[in-house]
N, C-alpha and C positions, 0 to 999 in steps of 0.2 A: 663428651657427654656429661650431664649432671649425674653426680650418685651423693649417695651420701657414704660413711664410712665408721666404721669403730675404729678409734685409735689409739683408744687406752682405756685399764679395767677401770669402770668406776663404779656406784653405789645410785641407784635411781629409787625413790625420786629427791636425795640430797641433791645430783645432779641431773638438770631438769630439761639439758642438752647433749645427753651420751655422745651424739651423731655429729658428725660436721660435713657440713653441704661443700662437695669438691667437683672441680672438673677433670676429669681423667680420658684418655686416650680413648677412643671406641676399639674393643675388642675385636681380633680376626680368628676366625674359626681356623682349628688347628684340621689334621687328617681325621676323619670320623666325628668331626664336630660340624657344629650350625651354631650361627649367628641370631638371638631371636631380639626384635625389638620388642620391649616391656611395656602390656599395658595397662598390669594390675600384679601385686601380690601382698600377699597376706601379710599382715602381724601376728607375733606368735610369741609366747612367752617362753621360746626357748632365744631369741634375740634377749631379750632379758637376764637369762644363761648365759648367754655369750658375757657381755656387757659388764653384768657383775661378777663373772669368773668362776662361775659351776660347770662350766662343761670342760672337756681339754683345750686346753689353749686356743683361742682363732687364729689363724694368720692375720698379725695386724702392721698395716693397717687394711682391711679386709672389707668389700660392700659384703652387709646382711642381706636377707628374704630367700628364703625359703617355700616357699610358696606363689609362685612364677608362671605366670599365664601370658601367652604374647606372641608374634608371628615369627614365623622363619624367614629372613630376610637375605641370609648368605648362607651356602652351603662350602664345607669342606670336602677332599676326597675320601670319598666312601660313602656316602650318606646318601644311598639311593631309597631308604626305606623313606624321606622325607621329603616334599619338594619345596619351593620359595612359594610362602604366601600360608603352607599349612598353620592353624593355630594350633599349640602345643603348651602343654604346662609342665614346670620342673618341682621338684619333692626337695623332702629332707636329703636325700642319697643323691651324692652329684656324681657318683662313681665307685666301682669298686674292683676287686683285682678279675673275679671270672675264674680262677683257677683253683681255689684254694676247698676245701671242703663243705665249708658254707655255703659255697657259690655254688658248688656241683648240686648243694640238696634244695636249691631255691633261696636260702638265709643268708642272701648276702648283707643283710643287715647285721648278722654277727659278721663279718669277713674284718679280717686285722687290720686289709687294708681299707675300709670304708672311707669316703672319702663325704664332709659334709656339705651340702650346697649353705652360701655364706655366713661357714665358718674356714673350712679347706679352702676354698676356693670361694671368689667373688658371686653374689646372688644377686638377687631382681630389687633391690634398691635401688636401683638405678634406671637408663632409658635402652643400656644395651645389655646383654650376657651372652657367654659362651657355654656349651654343653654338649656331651656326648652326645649324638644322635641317640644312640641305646636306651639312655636313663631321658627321654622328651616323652614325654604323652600325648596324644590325642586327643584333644579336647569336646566330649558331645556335642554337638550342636545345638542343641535344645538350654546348654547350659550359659548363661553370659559372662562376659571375662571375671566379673567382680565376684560374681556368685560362685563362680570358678576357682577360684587363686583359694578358698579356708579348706577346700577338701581335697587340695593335695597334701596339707599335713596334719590339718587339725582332724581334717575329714578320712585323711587314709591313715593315722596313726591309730584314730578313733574307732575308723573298722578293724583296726589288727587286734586292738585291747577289747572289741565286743568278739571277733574270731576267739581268743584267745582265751573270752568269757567260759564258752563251749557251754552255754544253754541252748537249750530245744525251746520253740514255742511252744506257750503257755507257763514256762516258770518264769520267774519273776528276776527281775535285775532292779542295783541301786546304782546310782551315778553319785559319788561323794566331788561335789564340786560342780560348778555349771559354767563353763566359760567356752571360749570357743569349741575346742572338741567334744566335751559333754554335751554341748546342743544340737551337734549332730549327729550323734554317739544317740540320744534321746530318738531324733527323726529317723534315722538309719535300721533303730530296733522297733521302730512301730510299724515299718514299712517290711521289714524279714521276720520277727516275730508276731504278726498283730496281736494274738490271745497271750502275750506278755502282762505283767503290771510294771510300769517304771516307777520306783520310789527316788528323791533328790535331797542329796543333802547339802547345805551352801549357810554361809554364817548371812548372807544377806537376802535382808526379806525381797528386795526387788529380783534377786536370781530365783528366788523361790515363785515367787508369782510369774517370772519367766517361762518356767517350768510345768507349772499347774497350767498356762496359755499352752505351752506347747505338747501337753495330754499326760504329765504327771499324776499318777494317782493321788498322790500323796508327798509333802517337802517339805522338809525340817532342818534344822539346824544341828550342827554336826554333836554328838551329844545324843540327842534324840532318839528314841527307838520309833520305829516305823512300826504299821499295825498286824506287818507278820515279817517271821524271817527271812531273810530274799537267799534266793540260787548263788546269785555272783554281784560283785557292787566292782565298778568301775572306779578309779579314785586317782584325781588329776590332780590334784591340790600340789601344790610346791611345801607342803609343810606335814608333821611328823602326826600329829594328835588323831587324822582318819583313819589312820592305818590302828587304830587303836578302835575307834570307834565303831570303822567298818566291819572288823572282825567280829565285834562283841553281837554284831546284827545281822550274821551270817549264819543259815542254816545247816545244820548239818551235811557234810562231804559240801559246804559250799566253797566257793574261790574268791577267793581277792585279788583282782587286777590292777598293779601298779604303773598307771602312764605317766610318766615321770623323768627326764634325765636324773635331778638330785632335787632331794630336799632340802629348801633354804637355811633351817636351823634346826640341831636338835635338841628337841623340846623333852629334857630328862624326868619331866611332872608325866608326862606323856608315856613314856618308855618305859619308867618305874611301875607306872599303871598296868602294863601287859599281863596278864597271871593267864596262866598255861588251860584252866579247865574252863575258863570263862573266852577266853580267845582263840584258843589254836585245839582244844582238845574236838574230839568227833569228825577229826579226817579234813579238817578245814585247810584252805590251802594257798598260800599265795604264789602269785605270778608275776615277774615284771615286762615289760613291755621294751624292748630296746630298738629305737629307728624304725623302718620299714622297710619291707620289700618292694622290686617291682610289681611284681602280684597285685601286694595289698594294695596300692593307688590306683592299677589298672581296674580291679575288681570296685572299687569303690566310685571308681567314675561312671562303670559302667550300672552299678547298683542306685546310684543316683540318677542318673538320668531314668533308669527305668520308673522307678518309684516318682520321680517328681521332685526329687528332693532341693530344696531350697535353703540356704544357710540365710540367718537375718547378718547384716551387715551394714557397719559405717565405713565410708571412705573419706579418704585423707589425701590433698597432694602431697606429691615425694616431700615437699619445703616440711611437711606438718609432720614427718615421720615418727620426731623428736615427742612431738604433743600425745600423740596416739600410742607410744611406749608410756610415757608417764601416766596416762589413765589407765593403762592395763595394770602396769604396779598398783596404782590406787584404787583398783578392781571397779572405774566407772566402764563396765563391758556391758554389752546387750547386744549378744550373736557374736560374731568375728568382725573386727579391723580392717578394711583394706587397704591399701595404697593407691591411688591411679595416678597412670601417667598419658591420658589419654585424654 
């Protein structure tokens, strides 16, 4: 089968071909796995992570994609929850131990043993993958493969950090950043909270006008004070200076949600900036965001479909994976990335 592969840390977009296009064996589903043929998954700027070496090591040489939509072609034993032909999508979490105290309370996103889809183990950059029947999703019907594949991570990590938000409708949320998850992060709180205001903050005027299209009140450049304090600001950005700025524009007892593996560099103009009664003083609070759970992607698939909800998207063949990382670096984004192999 074609995939392509990470196989060494490099620096994008100095290098402007992380991936290299390989032929590899087609996988066989072990006991309690399924074999799914791939017919979309998402880009994600945690492939980026990988690639330049923020996240824990991958297994290299490793296929990426995280975001996995595509049919069950072969079943292993046990796998009676699924039959040949179901479509299913795979997440961030390609496994995890089941035993451990996380796991007993639903958080097996914090579990020791988490295991991540390609970074632990191989993902949907490719034409085949393996996966535990357990951690497959169902896919709505109503939803199509391409439109499918950003809201298993950008879409379900994105409901965890608005869960996580814990506003009621009618207050207000800010999104610091607008890239894949923010946009759906954006469509997901106008559909659960509608008497919300969303306020956007993005250093680029076309995310901004993105934003305002897709029913921002209001979107500014990070810096910028919005025209009231907000509840809780979301902030995806890979970089140090939001977390600075988010805060100073948060209302009293409000929260700051960090989605984020790591941020790229720290920006000590940024950090020296913090002073305690202008940021953190009146109960303010942040939160970080780590992985997901089953829950969160079941909950958000089934939240989307009810709503309507549509992610905007480009697609890419698997050949062009390489092209579609290097515009995400270079933040030419509008909605989420796909890949097709269909």
């Amino acid at each position: 089968m074609k995939a392509m592969l990470i196989h060494k840390i490099v620096s994008v977009p100095q290098e402007r071909e992380p991936l290299i296009l390989a032929d590899l064996p087609e996988p066989k589903p072990g006991p309690g796995e399924v074999l799914i043929k791939v017919s979309a998954c998402g880009v994600c700027h945690t492939e980026l992570d990988e690639i330049e070496g923020r996240t824990p090591p991958p297994r290299l040489p490793v296929v990426p994609g995280h975001q996995v939509v595509g049919r069950v072609v072969e079943l292993g034993s046990g796998t009676a929850q699924l039959q040949i032909g179901d479509r299913v999508g795979v997440a961030w979490i390609y496994s995890a131990d089941g035993t451990c105290d996380y796991c007993r309370r639903g958080e097996e996103n914090l579990c020791p043993n988490f295991r991540a889809t390609g970074r632990d183990a191989n993902g949907g950059y490719a034409e085949y993958m393996v996966v535990r029947a357990d951690f497959a999703y169902p896919i709505p019907a109503a939803i199509p493969d391409v439109e499918a594949a950003p809201l298993l991570c950008a879409g379900a990590v994105g409901y965890r950090a608005l869960r996580l938000a814990n506003i009621e409708d009618g207050q207000s949320l800010g999104l610091a950043g607008f890239g894949a998850s923010n946009h759906l992060v954006l469509k997901a709180a106008r559909g659960r909270y509608p008497h919300s205001s969303i306020y956007v903050f993005s250093r680029s005027e076309g995310e901004r006008r993105f934003a305002e299209e897709l029913g921002a009140v209001w979107a500014g450049d990070f810096g910028e004070q919005p025209p009231v304090l907000l509840d809780a600001i979301i902030d995806t950005t890979p970089v140090w200076k939001p977390i600075v700025t988010s805060l100073k524009a948060l209302a009293p007892g409000g929260r700051l949600v960090i989605n984020a593996i790591r941020k790229e560099e720290v920006d000590q103009d940024a950090l020296l900036g913090l002073d305690y009664p202008t940021h953190l003083w009146m109960e303010k609070e942040i939160k970080s965001v780590a992985n997901v759970t089953r829950r969160d992607v079941s909950e958000f698939l089934a939240l989307a479909a009810d709503i309507g909800l549509r992610p905007e998207v480009e697609t890419y063949p698997l050949e062009d994976a390489n092209r579609a990382l290097v515009e995400l670096k270079e933040r030419r984004i509008r909605g989420a990335k796909v890949i097709t192999l269909e």
